[in-house]
MARGU-853041 format. One record per residue (C-alpha): residue number from 1; chain; x, y negated, z. Coordinates in steps of 0.1 Angstrom, whole numbers, plus 5000, padded with zeros to 4 digits. Each point is the difference from the previous one (the first is absolute). Layout:
{resi->NUM | chain->A | px->X | py->Y | pz->Z}
...
END
This chain:
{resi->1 | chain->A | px->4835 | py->6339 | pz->3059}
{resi->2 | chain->A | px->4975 | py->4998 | pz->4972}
{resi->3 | chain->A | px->5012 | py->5000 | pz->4966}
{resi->4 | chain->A | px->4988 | py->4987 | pz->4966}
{resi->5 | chain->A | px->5001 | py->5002 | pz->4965}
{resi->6 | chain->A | px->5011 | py->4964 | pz->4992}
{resi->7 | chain->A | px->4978 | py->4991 | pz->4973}
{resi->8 | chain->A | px->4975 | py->5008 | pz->5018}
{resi->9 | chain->A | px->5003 | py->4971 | pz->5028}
{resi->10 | chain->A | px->4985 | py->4966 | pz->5008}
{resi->11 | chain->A | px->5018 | py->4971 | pz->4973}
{resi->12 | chain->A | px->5016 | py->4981 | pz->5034}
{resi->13 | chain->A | px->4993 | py->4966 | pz->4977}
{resi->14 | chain->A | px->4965 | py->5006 | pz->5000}
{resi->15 | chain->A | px->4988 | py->5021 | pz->5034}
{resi->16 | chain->A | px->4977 | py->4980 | pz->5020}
{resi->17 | chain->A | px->5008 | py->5025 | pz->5030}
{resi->18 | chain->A | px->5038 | py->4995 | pz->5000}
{resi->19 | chain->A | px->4995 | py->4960 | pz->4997}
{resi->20 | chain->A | px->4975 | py->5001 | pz->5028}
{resi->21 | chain->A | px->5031 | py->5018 | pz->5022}
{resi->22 | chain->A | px->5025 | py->4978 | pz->4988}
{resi->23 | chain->A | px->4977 | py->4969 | pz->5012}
{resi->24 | chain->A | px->4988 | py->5016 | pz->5032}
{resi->25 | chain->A | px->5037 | py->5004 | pz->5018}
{resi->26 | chain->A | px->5036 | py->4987 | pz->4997}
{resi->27 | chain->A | px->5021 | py->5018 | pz->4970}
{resi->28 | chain->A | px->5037 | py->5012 | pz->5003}
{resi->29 | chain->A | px->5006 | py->5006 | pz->4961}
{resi->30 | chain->A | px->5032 | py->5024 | pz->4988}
{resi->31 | chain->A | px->5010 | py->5005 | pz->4962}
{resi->32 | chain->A | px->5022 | py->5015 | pz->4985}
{resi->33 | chain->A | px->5019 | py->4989 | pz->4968}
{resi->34 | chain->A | px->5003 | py->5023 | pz->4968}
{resi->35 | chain->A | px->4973 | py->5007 | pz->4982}
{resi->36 | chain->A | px->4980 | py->4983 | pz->5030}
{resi->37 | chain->A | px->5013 | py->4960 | pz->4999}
{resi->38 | chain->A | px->5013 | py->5007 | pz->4963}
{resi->39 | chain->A | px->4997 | py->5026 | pz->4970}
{resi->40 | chain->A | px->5021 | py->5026 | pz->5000}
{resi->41 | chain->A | px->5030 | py->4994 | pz->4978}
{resi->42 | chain->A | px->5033 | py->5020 | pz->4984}
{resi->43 | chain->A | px->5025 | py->4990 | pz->5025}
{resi->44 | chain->A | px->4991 | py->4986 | pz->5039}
{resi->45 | chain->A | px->5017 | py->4963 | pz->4993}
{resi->46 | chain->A | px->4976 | py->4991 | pz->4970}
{resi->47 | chain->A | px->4969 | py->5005 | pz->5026}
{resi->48 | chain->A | px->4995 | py->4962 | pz->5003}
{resi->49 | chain->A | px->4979 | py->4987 | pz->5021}
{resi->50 | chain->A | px->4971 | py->4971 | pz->4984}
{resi->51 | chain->A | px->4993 | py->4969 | pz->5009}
{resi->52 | chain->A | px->4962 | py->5002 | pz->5008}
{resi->53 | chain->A | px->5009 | py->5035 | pz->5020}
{resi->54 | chain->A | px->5029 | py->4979 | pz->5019}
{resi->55 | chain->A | px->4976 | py->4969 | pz->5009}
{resi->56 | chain->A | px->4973 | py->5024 | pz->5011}
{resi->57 | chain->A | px->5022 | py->5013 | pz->5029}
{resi->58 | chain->A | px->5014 | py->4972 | pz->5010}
{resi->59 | chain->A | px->4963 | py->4985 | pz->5006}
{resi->60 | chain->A | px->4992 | py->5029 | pz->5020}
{resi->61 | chain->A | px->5031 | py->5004 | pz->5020}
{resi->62 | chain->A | px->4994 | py->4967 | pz->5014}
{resi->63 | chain->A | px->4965 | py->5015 | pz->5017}
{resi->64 | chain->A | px->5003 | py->5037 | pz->5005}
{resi->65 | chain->A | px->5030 | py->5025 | pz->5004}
{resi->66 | chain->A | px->5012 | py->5014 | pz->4966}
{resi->67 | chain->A | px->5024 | py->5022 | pz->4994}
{resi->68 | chain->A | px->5019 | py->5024 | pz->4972}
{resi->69 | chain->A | px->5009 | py->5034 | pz->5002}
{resi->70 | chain->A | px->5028 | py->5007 | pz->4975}
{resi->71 | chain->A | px->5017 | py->5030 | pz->4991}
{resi->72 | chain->A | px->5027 | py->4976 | pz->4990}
{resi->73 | chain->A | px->5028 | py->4988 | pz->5020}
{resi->74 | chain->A | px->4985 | py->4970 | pz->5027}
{resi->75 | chain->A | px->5024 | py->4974 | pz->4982}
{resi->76 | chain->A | px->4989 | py->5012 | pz->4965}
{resi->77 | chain->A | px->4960 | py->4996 | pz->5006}
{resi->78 | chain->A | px->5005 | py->4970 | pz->5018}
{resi->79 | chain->A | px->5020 | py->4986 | pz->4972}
{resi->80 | chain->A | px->4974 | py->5010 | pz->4976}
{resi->81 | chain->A | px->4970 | py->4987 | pz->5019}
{resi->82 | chain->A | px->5018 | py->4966 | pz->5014}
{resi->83 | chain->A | px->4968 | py->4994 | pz->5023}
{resi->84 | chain->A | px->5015 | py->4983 | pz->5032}
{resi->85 | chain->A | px->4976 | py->5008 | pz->5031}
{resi->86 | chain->A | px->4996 | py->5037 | pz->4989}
{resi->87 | chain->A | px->5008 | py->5035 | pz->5019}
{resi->88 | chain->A | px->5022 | py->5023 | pz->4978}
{resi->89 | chain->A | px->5004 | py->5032 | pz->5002}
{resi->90 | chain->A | px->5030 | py->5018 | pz->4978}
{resi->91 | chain->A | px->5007 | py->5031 | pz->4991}
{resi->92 | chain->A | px->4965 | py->5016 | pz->5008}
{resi->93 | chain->A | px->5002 | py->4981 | pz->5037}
{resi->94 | chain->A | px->5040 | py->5011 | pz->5012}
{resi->95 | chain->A | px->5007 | py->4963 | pz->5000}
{resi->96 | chain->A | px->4975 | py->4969 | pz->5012}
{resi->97 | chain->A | px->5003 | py->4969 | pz->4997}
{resi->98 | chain->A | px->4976 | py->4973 | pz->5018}
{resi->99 | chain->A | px->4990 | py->4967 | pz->4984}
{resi->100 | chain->A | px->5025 | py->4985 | pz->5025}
{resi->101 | chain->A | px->5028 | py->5018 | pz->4984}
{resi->102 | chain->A | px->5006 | py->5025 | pz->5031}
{resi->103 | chain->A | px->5012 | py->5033 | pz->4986}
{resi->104 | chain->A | px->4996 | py->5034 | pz->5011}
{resi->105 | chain->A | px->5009 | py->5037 | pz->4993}
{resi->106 | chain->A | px->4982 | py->5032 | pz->5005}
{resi->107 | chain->A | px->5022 | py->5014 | pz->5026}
{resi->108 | chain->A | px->5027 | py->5023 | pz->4995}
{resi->109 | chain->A | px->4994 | py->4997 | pz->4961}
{resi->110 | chain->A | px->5034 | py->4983 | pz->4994}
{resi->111 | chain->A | px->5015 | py->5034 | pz->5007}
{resi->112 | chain->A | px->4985 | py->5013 | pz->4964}
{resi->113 | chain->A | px->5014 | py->4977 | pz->4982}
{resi->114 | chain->A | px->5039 | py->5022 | pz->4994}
{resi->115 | chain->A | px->4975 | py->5029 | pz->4989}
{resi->116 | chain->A | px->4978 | py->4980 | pz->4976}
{resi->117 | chain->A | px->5034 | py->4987 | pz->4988}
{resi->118 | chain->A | px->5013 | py->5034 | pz->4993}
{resi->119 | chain->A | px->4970 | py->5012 | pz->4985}
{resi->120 | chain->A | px->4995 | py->4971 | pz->4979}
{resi->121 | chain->A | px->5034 | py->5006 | pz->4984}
{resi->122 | chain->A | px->4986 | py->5035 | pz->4995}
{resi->123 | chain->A | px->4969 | py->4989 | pz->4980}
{resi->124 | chain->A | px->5019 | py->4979 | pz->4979}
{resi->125 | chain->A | px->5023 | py->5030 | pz->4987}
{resi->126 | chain->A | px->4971 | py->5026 | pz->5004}
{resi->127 | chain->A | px->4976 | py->4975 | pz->4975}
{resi->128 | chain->A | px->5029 | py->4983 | pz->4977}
{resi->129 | chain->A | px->4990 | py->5023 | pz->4972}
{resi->130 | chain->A | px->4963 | py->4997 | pz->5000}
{resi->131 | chain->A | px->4992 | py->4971 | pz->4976}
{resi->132 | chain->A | px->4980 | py->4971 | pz->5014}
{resi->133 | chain->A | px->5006 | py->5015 | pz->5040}
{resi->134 | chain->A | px->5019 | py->4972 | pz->5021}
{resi->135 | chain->A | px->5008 | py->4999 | pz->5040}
{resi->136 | chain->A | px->4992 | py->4969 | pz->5022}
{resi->137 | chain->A | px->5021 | py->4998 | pz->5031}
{resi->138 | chain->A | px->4976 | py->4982 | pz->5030}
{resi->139 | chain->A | px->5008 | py->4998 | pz->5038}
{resi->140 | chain->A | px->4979 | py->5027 | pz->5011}
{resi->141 | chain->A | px->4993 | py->5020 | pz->4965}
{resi->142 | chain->A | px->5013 | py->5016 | pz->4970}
{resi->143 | chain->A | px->4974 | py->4993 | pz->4970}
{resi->144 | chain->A | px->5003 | py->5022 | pz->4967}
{resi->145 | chain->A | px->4979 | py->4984 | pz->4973}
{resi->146 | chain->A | px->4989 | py->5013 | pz->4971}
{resi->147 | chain->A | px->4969 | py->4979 | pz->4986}
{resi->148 | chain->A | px->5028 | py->4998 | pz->4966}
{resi->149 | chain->A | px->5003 | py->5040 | pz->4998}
{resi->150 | chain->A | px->4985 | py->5019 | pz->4973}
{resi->151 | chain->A | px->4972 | py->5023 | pz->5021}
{resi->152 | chain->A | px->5017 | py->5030 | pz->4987}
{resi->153 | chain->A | px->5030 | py->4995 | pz->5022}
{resi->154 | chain->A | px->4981 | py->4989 | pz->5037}
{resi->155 | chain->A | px->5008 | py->5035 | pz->5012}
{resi->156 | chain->A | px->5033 | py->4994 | pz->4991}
{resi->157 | chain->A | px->5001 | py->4972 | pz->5024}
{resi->158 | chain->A | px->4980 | py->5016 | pz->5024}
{resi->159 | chain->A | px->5022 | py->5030 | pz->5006}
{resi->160 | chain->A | px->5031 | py->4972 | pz->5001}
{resi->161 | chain->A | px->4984 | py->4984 | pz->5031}
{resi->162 | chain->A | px->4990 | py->5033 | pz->5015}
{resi->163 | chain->A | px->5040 | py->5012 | pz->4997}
{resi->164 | chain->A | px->5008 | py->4971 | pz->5020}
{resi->165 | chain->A | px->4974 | py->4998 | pz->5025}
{resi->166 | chain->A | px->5009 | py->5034 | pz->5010}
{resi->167 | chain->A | px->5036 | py->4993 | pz->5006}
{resi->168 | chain->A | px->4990 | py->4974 | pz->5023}
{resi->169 | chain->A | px->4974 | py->5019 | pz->5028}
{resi->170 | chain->A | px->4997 | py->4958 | pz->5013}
{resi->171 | chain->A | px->4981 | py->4989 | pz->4975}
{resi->172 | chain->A | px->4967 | py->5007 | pz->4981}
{resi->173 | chain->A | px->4987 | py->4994 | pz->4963}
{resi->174 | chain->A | px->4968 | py->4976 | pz->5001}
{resi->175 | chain->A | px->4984 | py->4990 | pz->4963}
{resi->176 | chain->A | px->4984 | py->4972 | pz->4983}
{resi->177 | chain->A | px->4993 | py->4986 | pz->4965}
{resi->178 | chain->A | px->5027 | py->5014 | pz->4980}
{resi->179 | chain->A | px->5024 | py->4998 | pz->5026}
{resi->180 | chain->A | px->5012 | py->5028 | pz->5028}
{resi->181 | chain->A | px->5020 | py->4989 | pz->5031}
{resi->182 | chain->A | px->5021 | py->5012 | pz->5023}
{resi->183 | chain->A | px->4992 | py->4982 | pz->5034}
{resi->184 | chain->A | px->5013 | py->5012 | pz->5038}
{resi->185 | chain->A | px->4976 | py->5030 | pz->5016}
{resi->186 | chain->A | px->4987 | py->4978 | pz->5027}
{resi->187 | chain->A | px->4960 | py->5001 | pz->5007}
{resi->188 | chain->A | px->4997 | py->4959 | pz->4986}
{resi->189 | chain->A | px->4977 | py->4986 | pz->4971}
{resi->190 | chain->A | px->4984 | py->4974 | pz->4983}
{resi->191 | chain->A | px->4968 | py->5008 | pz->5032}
{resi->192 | chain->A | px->5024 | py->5000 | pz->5025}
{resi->193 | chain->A | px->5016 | py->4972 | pz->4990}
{resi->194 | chain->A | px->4967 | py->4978 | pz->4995}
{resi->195 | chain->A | px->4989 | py->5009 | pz->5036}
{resi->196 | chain->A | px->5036 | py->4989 | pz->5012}
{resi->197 | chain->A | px->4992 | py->4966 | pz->4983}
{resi->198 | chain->A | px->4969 | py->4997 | pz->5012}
{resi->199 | chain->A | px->5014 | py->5004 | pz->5037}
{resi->200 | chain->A | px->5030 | py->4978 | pz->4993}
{resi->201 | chain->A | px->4978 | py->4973 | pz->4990}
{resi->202 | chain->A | px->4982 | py->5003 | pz->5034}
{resi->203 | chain->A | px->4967 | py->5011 | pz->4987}
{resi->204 | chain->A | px->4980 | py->5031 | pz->5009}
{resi->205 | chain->A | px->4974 | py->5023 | pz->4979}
{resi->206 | chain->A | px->4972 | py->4979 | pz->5018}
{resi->207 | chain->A | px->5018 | py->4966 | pz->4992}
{resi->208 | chain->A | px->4999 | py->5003 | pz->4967}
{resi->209 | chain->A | px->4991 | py->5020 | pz->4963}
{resi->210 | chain->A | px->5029 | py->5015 | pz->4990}
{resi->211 | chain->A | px->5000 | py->5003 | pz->4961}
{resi->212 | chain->A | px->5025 | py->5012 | pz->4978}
{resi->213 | chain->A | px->5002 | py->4998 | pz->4963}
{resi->214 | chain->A | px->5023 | py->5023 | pz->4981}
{resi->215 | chain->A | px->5000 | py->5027 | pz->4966}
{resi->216 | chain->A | px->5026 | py->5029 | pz->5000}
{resi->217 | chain->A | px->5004 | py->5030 | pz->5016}
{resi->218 | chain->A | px->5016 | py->4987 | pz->5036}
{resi->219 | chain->A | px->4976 | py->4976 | pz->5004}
{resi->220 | chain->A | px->4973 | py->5029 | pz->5011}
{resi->221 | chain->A | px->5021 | py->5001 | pz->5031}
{resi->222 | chain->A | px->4984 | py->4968 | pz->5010}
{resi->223 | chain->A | px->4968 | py->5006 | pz->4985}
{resi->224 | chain->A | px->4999 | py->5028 | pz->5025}
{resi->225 | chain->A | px->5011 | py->4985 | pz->5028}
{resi->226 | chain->A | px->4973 | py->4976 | pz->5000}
{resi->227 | chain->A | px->4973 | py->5022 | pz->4996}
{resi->228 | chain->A | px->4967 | py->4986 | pz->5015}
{resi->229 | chain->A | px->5018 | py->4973 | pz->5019}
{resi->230 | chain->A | px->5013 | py->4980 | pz->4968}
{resi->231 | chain->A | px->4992 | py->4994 | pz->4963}
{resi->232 | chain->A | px->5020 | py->5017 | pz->4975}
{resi->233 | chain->A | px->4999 | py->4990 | pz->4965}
{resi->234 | chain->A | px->5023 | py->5018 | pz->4972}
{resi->235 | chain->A | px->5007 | py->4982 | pz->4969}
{resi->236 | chain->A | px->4994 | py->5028 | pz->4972}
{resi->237 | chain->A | px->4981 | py->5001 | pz->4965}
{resi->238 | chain->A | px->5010 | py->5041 | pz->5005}
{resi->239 | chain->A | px->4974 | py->5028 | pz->5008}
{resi->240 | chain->A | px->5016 | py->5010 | pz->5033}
{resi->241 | chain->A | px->4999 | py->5012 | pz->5035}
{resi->242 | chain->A | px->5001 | py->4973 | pz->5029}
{resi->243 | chain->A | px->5000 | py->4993 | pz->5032}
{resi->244 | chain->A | px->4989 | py->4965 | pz->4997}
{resi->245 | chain->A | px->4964 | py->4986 | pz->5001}
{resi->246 | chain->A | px->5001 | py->4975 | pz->4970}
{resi->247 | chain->A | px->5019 | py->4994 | pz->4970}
{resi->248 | chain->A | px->5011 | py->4968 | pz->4978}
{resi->249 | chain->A | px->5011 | py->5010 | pz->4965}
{resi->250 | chain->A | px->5029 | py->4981 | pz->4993}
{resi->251 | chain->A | px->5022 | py->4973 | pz->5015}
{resi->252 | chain->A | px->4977 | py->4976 | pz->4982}
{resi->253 | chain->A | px->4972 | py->5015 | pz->5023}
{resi->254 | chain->A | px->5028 | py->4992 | pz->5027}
{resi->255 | chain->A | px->5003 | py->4968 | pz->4992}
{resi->256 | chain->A | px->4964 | py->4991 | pz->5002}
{resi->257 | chain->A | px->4993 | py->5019 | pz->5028}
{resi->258 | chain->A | px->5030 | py->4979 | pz->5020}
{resi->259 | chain->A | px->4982 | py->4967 | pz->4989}
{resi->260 | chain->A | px->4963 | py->5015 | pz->5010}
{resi->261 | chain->A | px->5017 | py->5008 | pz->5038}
{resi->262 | chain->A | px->5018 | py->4964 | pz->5002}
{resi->263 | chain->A | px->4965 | py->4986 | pz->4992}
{resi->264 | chain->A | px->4986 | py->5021 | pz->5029}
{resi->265 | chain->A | px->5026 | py->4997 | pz->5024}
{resi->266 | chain->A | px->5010 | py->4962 | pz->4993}
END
């Protein structure tokens, strides 16, 4: 797996290379939604989806598989995208649903969910005395944020979740943008999860381009899993290592890149 220093990359609104694959082949397109779809905001509810964003996939989920990969809970990203004809993926791909409404689990992760319970009530004692600090109960995780917390006090928060994690061997610490969650310790991902899509939607590596859009931390899980045999393009401004191929700035740079596609693919 190569990486990348993300400011280095091809603009994926400009390459003539990357258009040339998306013309030459089929495209199976995945997303996900903060900070990807929309800016990153204070508090997960206020991440509002626009209208040009919101017509763009609906164009192109009438021609090509699309898809998002969320770490929020399946009913909360579908919610907040309110695309009919679209595969969803919540809580980083434990639950799936497809555009026909058919639902599906990860299975055996419903047995988690009395630990992440337990340890969710845990977090919100361990982190009620950090200003700024709040818990989000999902399905399948336990997500500490802390965009609101002075940067003197993160290792505050950070040796809160670790206390808990440790009294609960089942479940592991994963991180993001101003956010650490708790999540079962089961190998799945945002890369395991797109290639389960891609299967469920009865395509193959050969049938189509997988490519999958996305900006935080987790989303190199799907960067990686693509590798040569996909496009990965990470939504960043940020001097960083990636595992993705090409990068798109912003969710304006989303935006037009989802109208550029649905001209190609329509």
């Amino acid at each position: 797996m190569t990486r990348s220093n993300a400011t280095t990359l091809p603009d994926a609104l400009t390459d003539a290379e990357l258009r040339g694959r998306l013309r030459a082949q089929p495209v199976a397109l995945f997303l996900d939604y903060d900070g990807t779809l929309t800016p990153i905001v204070a508090r997960p509810e206020l991440a509002v989806l626009d209208a040009r964003t919101r017509a763009a996939l609906q164009r192109l989920a009438a021609h090509t598989v699309v898809g998002v990969i969320s770490g929020r809970d399946l009913d909360d990203v579908r919610a907040m995208v309110g695309v009919d004809g679209l595969w969803y993926a919540g809580s980083h791909g434990f639950e799936i649903a497809w555009p026909d409404g058919t639902r599906i689990e990860l299975e055996g992760a419903a047995g988690s969910r009395p630990v992440l319970a337990a340890a969710a009530d845990e977090l919100d004692a361990a982190v009620a005395a950090i200003p700024g600090a709040w818990v989000e109960r999902k399905a399948y995780a336990d997500a500490v944020h802390f965009r609101q917390v002075d940067d003197a006090l993160i290792p505050e928060v950070e040796r809160a979740v670790d206390g808990v994690v440790e009294r609960h061997p089942g479940l592991r610490t994963t991180g993001g943008k101003r956010v650490l969650e708790l999540r079962p310790d089961v190998p799945w991902d945002k890369g395991r999860a797109l290639w389960a899509l891609v299967e469920q939607a009865g395509l193959s590596q050969d049938d189509a381009l997988a490519v999958f859009v996305g900006d935080d931390v987790t989303d190199e899980d799907a960067f990686a899993a693509l590798d040569a045999n996909g496009v990965g393009i990470v939504v960043t401004d940020d001097d960083r290592e990636t595992a993705a191929g090409y990068r798109l700035r912003d969710p304006a740079d989303v935006s037009a890149f989802l109208d550029d596609l649905a001209e190609l693919v329509t």
